[in-house]
C-alpha positions in Angstrom: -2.2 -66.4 -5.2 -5.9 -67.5 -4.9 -8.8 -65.5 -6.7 -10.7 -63.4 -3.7 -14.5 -64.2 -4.9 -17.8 -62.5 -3.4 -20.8 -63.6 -3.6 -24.1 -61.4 -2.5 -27.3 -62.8 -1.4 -30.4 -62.3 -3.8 -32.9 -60.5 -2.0 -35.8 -62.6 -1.8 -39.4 -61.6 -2.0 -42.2 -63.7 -0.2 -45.7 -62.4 -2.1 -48.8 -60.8 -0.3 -52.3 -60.8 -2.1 -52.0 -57.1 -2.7 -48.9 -58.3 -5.2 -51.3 -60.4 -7.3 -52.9 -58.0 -10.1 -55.8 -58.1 -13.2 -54.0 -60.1 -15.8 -54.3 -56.5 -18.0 -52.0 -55.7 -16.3 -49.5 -57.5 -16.4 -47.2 -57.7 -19.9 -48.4 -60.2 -22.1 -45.8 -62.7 -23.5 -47.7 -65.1 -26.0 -50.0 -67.0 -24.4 -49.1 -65.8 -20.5 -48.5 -63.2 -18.2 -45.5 -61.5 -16.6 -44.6 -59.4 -14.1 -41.7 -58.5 -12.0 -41.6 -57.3 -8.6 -38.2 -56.2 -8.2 -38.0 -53.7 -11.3 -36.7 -56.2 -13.3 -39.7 -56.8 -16.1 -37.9 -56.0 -18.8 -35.0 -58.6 -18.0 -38.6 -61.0 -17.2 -40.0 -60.5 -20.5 -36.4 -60.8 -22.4 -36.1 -64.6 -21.4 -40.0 -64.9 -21.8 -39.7 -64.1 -25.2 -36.1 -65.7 -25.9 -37.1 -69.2 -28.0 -33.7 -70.2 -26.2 -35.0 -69.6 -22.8 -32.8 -68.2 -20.2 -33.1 -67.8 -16.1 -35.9 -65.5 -14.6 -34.9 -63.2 -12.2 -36.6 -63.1 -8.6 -39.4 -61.5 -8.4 -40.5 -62.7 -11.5 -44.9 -63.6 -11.7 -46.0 -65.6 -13.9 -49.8 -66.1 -14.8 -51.8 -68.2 -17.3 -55.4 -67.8 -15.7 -56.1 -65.4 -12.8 -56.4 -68.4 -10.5 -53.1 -69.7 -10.4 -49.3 -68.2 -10.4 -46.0 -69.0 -9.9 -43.2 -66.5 -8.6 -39.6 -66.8 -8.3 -38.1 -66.8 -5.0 -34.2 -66.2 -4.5 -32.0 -69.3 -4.7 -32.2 -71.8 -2.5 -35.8 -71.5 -1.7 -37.0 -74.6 -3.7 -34.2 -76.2 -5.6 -35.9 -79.1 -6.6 -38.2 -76.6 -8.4 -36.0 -73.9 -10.1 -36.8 -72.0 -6.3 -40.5 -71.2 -7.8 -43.2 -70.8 -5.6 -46.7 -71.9 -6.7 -50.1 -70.4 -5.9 -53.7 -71.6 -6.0 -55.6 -67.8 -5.9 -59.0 -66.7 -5.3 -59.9 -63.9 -7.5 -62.7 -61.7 -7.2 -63.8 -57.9 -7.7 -62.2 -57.4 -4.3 -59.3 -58.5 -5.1 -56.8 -61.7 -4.9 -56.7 -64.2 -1.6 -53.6 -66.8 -1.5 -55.5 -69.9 -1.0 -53.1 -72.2 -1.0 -48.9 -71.6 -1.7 -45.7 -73.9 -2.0 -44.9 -76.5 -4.5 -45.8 -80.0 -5.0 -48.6 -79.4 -2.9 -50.2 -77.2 -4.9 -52.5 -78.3 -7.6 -53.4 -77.0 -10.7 -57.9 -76.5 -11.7 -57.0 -78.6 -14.9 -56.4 -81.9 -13.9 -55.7 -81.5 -10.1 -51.7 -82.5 -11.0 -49.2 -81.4 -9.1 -48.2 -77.5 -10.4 -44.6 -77.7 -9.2 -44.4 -82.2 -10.5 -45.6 -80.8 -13.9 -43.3 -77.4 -13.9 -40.6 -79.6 -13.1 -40.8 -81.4 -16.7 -40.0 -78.3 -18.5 -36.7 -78.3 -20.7 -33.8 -77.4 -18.4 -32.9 -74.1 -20.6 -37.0 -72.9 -20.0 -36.7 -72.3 -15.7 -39.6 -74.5 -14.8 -42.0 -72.6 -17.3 -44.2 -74.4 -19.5 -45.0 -73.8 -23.2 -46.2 -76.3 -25.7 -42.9 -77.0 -26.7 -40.9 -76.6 -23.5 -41.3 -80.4 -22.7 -44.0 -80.3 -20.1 -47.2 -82.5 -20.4 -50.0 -80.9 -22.3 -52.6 -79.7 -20.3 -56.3 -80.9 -21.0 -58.2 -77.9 -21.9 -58.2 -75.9 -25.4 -56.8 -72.5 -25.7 -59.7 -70.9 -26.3 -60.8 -71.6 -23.0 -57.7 -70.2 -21.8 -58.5 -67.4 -23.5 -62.1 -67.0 -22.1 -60.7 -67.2 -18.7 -57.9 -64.3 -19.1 -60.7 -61.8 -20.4 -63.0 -62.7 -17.1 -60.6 -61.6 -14.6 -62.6 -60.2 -12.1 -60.0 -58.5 -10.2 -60.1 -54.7 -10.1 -57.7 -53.0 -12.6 -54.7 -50.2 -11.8 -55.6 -46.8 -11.5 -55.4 -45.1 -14.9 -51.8 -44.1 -15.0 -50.5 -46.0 -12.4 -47.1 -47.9 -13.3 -48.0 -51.9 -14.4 -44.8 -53.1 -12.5 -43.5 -52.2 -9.5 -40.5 -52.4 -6.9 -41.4 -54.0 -3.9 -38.4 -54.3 -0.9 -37.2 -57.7 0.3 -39.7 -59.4 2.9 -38.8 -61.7 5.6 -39.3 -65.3 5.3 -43.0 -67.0 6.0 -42.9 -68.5 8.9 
């Protein structure tokens, strides 16, 4: 008698600007920043922190600087690229603008490489995310300047008590 399988459809989650927020608040995991948008930041931060990697679940934002992000979308969306979508953002005390999103054309303010090319070189068992020992090409600039751009993010900050993650419905596909 054959095995009855199901399978159910991952919600996906297409980002607006209002999704973007001030890297304080977001949960800081080493060097970068994490967020999930699907309630899920605690599973997000788990494989963040594992040293063995793991998958992130959709919904998932990443951030190193304020000006650039990368967000898990529901399989099938990318496969090529671990179904992340890349951002270039424009950040200012108004808020966050989505100036350019996708993958391999998006490119990264260090180099002007390829966000999604360079991703891509990460250690399978790492989901696209690069760390200095994930396997991904070092990028040019020093950590401290990292650093200096994290505490500049001119974004306005939550409303004191307001939750730093939230749950966000499933969103129709850009057209």
């Amino acid at each position: 008698m054959p095995l009855a399988t199901t399978t159910t459809a991952v919600p996906d989650l297409v980002m607006t600007e209002d999704d973007f927020k001030h890297l304080a608040d977001m949960t800081k995991v080493r060097g970068y920043f994490v967020d999930n948008l699907r309630g899920q930041l605690d599973e997000a931060v788990a494989v963040a922190g594992n040293p063995a990697g793991g998958m992130f679940p959709v919904g998932t934002v990443i951030q190193l600087v304020p000006q650039e992000a990368m967000v898990k979308r529901a399989p099938g969306f990318s496969p090529a690229f671990g179904d992340w979508e890349f951002f270039e953002l424009g950040v200012s005390t108004e808020g966050t603008v989505i100036q350019k999103r996708g993958g391999r054309e998006v490119l990264n303010r260090f180099g002007g490489t390829s966000c999604a090319d360079c991703h891509a070189k990460a250690d399978p068992q790492f989901d696209f995310v690069c760390e200095k020992t994930h396997g991904c090409n070092p990028l040019p600039i020093k950590d401290e300047v990292f650093i200096a751009l994290q505490n500049t993010d001119p974004r306005p900050r939550l409303a004191d008590g307001a939750a730093t993650t939230g749950t966000r419905a499933p969103s129709a596909p850009v057209q």
